[in-house]
C-alpha positions, 0 to 999 in steps of 0.5 A: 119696330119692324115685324115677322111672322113665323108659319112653323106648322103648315096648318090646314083645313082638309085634305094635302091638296089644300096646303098651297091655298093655305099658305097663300091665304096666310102669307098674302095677308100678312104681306098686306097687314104690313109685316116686314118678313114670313118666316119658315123652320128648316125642320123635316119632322114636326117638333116640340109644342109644334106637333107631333113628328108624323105631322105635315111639314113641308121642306122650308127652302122649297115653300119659299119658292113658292111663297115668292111667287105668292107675294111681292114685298115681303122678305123670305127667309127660314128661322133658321137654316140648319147648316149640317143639313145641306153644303154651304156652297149649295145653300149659297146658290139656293139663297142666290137663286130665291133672292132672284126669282123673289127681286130682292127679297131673301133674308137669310137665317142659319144656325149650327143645327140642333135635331139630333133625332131629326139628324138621325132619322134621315140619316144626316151625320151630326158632328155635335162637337164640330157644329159651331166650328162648320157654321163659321167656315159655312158663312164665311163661304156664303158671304164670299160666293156672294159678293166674289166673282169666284170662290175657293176656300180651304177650312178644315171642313168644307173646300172649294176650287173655284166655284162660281155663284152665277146669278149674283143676288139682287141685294147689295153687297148681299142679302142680309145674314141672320145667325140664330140663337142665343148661345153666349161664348159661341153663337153670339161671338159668331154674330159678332164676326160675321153675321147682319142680324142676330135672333135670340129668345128670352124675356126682357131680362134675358134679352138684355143680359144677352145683348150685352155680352153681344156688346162685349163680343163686338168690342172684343173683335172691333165690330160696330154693335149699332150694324147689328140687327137686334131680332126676337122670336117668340109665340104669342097668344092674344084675344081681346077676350082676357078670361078665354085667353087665360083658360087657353094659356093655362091649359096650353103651359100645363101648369109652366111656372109664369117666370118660366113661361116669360122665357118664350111666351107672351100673352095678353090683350092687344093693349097688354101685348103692346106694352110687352113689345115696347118693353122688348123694343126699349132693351134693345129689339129692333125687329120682333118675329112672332109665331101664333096659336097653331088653331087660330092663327089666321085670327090671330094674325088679323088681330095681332097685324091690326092692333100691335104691327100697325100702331107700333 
């Protein structure tokens, strides 16, 4: 079992200029607490239990580039790329140039984008319909700029006439492709098609329903299913004190039913953590991705690096 770290909310103590510590500070640790990946949103605004919309947040394909020159092993990638937001030509030679300057070390997410008040308020079309359809013409796209000495393409939404994507990837054939989400009929048929590595969300019990149609779909299109890397993202809340846990749980799930709360939350003791990631492990997740409590998340990656990334 390999580990992520997501860093959805810039988080910071005093003033803006005090941002880039911060995200050193964060990013170096979990380097050196032995987690394999660091992660951003493709977010412009702040969003759902993250904060509020006005709050910072920083544009995540530029905060790699500085995270790159902040760390030397950790993989860098966005969870994930919303694909309306930028042309996939230009997203590929961005995903060339970070796997460049960082030898080797992009991983790179992208979905079909879902913001549509995010989408709106920068003035970003959102064709709703079309979405899934784009991201297909999109990887396709990437991976061919990548891996050929040029690239034309004629799709229904994107063309291109010999574009070139000079310097290569350091990664071969190419950095790994992440599709994200959970969607059954479109987004995992899509992973079967395309993508190295799928992220999906969900307890234990929806994590296997949905590996097993990722099955079916692999079957349907003759892909090896084992090529596939298996990813989870979820929040994680953890103390070794279980009563002050609770009391922040509860107060943090207003009340959200527990079965409904299994579906992105788990919580517990280092001890009770473990044995969840094992039980996610033994349905099929082969690389877990976390994000922590926003207002102890140095803490908690402490506790989290030493007592779960290191002993599993």
């Amino acid at each position: 079992m390999k580990f992520g770290l997501q860093h959805p909310n810039f988080t910071y103590d005093g003033e803006d200029s005090a941002i880039p510590d911060s995200l050193r500070q964060l990013s170096t640790r979990a380097e050196s607490l032995g987690f394999d990946s660091f992660w951003v949103m493709d977010h412009f605004h702040q969003i759902g239990n993250v904060g509020e919309p006005q709050e910072p947040m920083l544009e995540g394909w530029t905060t790699l580039g500085v995270v790159a020159g902040f760390t030397s092993k950790i993989k860098l990638g966005t969870l994930v790329t919303g694909n309306l937001y930028r042309h996939p030509s230009v997203l590929a030679k961005m995903g060339a140039t970070l796997d460049v300057l960082s030898k080797g070390r992009l991983f790179m997410g992208i979905g079909a984008a879902w913001n549509v008040e995010e989408s709106v308020a920068y003035g970003i079309p959102f064709p709703m319909k079309e979405r899934f359809r784009r991201l297909q013409e999109a990887v396709q796209i990437i991976r061919s700029m990548w891996t050929q000495d040029r690239t034309s393409f004629e799709g229904k939404f994107y063309r291109l006439q010999n574009a070139y994507c000079n310097p290569k990837p350091i990664q071969k054939p190419h950095p790994p492709i992440m599709i994200g989400g959970s969607g059954e009929q479109e987004t995992l048929k899509l992973v079967a098609k395309y993508a190295d590595a799928c992220n999906i969300f969900g307890s234990v019990e929806t994590v296997k329903r949905k590996l097993e149609i990722l099955r079916g779909h692999c079957k349907t299109v003759g892909r090896d299913y084992n090529s596939i890397l298996k990813t989870r993202l979820g929040r994680v809340m953890i103390d070794k004190d279980a009563e002050q846990l609770r009391t922040r749980v509860a107060k943090a799930m207003k009340n959200i039913p527990e079965e409904r709360m299994r579906e992105f939350l788990i919580y517990g003791t280092p001890d009770e953590i473990r044995l969840q990631v094992e039980a996610f492990r033994d349905a099929g997740i082969e690389y877990f991705i976390v994000n922590l409590e926003a207002d102890r998340e140095r803490e908690a990656l402490e506790l989290f690096g030493a007592e779960v990334c290191k002993r599993l």
